[in-house]
C-alpha positions, 0 to 999 in steps of 0.5 A, spaced: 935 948 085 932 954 087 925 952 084 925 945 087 927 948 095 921 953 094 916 947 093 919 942 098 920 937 094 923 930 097 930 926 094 932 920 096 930 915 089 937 916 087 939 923 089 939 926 095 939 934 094 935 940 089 943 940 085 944 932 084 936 932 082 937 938 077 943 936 075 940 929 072 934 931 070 938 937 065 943 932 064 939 927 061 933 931 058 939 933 053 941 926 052 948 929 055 953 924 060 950 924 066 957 925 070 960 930 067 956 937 069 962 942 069 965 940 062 957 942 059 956 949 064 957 954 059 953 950 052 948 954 050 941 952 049 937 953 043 929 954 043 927 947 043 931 945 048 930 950 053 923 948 052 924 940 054 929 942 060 923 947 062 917 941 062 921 936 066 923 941 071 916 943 071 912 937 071 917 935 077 914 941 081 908 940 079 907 932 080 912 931 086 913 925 082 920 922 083 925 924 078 926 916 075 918 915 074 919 921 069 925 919 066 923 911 066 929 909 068 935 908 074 941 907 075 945 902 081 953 903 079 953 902 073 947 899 072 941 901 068 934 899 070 928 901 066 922 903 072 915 906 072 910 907 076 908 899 077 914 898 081 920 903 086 925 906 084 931 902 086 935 904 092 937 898 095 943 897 099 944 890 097 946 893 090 952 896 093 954 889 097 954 885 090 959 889 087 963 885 090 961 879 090 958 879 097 965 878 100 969 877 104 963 873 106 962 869 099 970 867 097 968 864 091 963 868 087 963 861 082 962 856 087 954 861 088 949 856 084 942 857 086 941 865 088 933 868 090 931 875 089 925 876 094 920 882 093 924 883 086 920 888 083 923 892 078 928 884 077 935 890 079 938 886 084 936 878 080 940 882 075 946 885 079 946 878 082 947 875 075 953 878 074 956 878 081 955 869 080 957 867 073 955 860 074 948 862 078 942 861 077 937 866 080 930 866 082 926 873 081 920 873 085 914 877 087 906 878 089 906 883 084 904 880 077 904 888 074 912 889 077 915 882 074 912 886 067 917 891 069 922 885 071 921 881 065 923 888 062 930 889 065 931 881 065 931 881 057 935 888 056 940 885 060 940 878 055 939 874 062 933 871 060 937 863 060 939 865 068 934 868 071 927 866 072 921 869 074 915 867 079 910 869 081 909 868 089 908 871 096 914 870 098 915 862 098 910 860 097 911 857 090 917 856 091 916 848 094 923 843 093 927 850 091 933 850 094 938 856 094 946 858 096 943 865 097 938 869 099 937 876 097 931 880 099 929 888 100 922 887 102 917 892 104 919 894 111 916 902 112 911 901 119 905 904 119 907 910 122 912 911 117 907 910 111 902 915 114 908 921 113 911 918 106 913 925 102 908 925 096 914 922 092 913 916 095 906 916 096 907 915 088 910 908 089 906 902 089 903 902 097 905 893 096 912 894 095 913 899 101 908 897 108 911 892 112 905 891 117 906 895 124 913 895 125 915 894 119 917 886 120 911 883 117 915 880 112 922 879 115 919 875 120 915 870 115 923 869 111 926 868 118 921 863 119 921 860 112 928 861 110 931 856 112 928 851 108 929 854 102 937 854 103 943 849 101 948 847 107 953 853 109 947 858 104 946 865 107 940 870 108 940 877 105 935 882 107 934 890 107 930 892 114 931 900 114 931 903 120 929 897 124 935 894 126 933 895 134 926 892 134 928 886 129 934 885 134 928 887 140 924 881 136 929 876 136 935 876 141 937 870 140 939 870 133 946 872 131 945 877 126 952 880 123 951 887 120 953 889 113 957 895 112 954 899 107 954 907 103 949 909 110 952 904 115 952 898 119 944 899 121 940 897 114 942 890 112 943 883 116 946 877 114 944 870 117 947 863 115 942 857 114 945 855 121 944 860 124 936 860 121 935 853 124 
C-alpha cells in the first residue's frame, strides 16, 4: 500500500484503493481465494514466493499498467473474464443491472429472444447477458477485430459459442434486417478533455474503446438515431454514458430517459423504450 501512494498510482479497473489492489494482486500471485485476506495474514512466505508477490507489485509501479492486464483477467460478480491489452478492463455498470434480469423493467428474463451487445470488447456483458436470458440469442458486436479475439476467448470458456455470435461492425452497420428485444451497450464515452488527462493506467486501454468525440456523445447519438430500427415492439435501450448525463439530457430534451440505479447512482445508465426512440 505504502508503495503504490508514494508512486501515485490510479485504481478504478476493478479496485478502488492502494489496500484492494494490493490485496489482489498478493492474493492471486499466490493462487490463494480472492475473498478471504484475513484468514491468510499470518502464512508465512517462502523464498520463491516472495520473489513472485515482489515482481508483481514492482511491475505494477514500474509499468502503471492496470492490475487486470497483469493478471490477464477480471472479475464482474462472479464472473471471470480473460483481458489483455486489446481491450478494457471491464467495469461497466450494466453488468451489475443483469444480476437481476434487468427487472423490474423486464418481468420475464425467459420472454427476452434476441439481446445485442454493442461496443462489445472484451464480449464480458454478451456473456452476462446470456445467462441473465436463457432463451436469448446475443449478438456481440464491435469495430475492433483484435477485441473480438479476446471476445471469441470468453465466449468459448463460457461454452456460448451456439448463443452468442460475434460481428464485426461499426455500430449497426452490419446489422441490416436484425432485430433485438434488448440493447445493451457501453460505448466509448470519455470526451476530449477527459482523455487528455486519463492517468497513464488508462492511457494503457485501447484509445478506440475509450474516446467518444468532443463531449463524449459521438456514439450515443449515432444509437439514439439508429436504435430503433433495430428493435421489436416494446423492446429497450441500454447504454453506459459516464458522466455525461447532463449534457446527454442538454442534447436531447425531449427524450424520456429513465435512469437506472446503480453501485455509483442514478447518473451512469439510461433507458429508452422503442417507442419512445420513434
Amino acid at each position: 500500500m505504502a508503495q503504490f501512494k508514494r508512486a501515485g498510482l490510479a485504481f478504478g479497473h476493478g479496485t478502488l484503493n492502494a489496500r484492494d489492489e494490493a490485496a489482489y494482486l498478493i492474493l492471486h500471485t499466490l493462487k490463494l481465494p480472492l475473498g478471504d485476506l484475513d484468514s491468510v495474514l499470518d502464512r508465512r512466505l517462502n523464498p520463491a514466493e516472495l520473489k513472485a508477490v515482489h515482481a508483481i507489485l514492482q511491475r505494477r509501479v514500474s509499468e502503471r499498467r492496470p492490475a487486470a492486464y497483469l493478471t490477464r483477467e477480471a472479475w464482474l460478480g462472479k464472473f471471470r473474464f480473460y483481458v489483455d491489452e486489446r481491450v478494457i478492463v471491464p467495469r461497466s455498470f450494466i453488468a451489475e443491472l443483469l444480476r437481476e434480469g434487468l427487472a423490474p423493467w423486464v418481468s420475464d428474463a425467459k420472454r427476452v429472444r434476441g439481446v445485442l451487445d454493442l461496443c462489445t470488447g472484451s464480449g464480458c456483458l454478451a456473456v452476462l447477458a446470456a445467462h441473465a436470458f436463457p432463451k436469448a440469442r446475443v449478438d456481440a458486436a464491435d469495430l475492433s477485430t483484435e477485441a473480438l479475439q479476446v471476445a471469441r476467448r470468453n465466449v468459448r470458456d463460457y461454452a456460448l459459442g451456439k448463443r452468442v455470435r460475434l460481428v464485426t461492425s461499426d455500430l449497426f452497420d452490419r446489422l441490416d434486417g436484425c432485430r433485438y428485444d434488448l440493447i445493451l451497450s457501453n460505448p466509448p464515452y470519455v470526451d476530449a478533455a477527459a482523455m487528455r488527462a486519463l492517468p497513464r493506467e488508462y492511457r494503457r486501454e485501447p484509445r478506440l474503446a475509450l474516446a467518444g468525440g468532443r463531449d463524449g456523445l459521438a456514439l450515443v447519438r449515432r444509437m439514439l438515431a439508429q436504435a430503433a430500427t433495430h428493435l421489436n415492439p416494446g423492446g429497450l435501450l441500454v447504454v453506459e454514458i459516464g458522466h455525461n448525463r447532463a449534457a446527454l439530457e442538454k442534447a436531447y430534451p425531449r427524450l424520456p430517459f429513465i435512469w437506472l440505479d446503480t453501485s455509483a447512482g442514478e447518473d451512469y445508465v439510461f433507458m429508452l423504450h422503442r417507442e419512445d426512440l420513434l
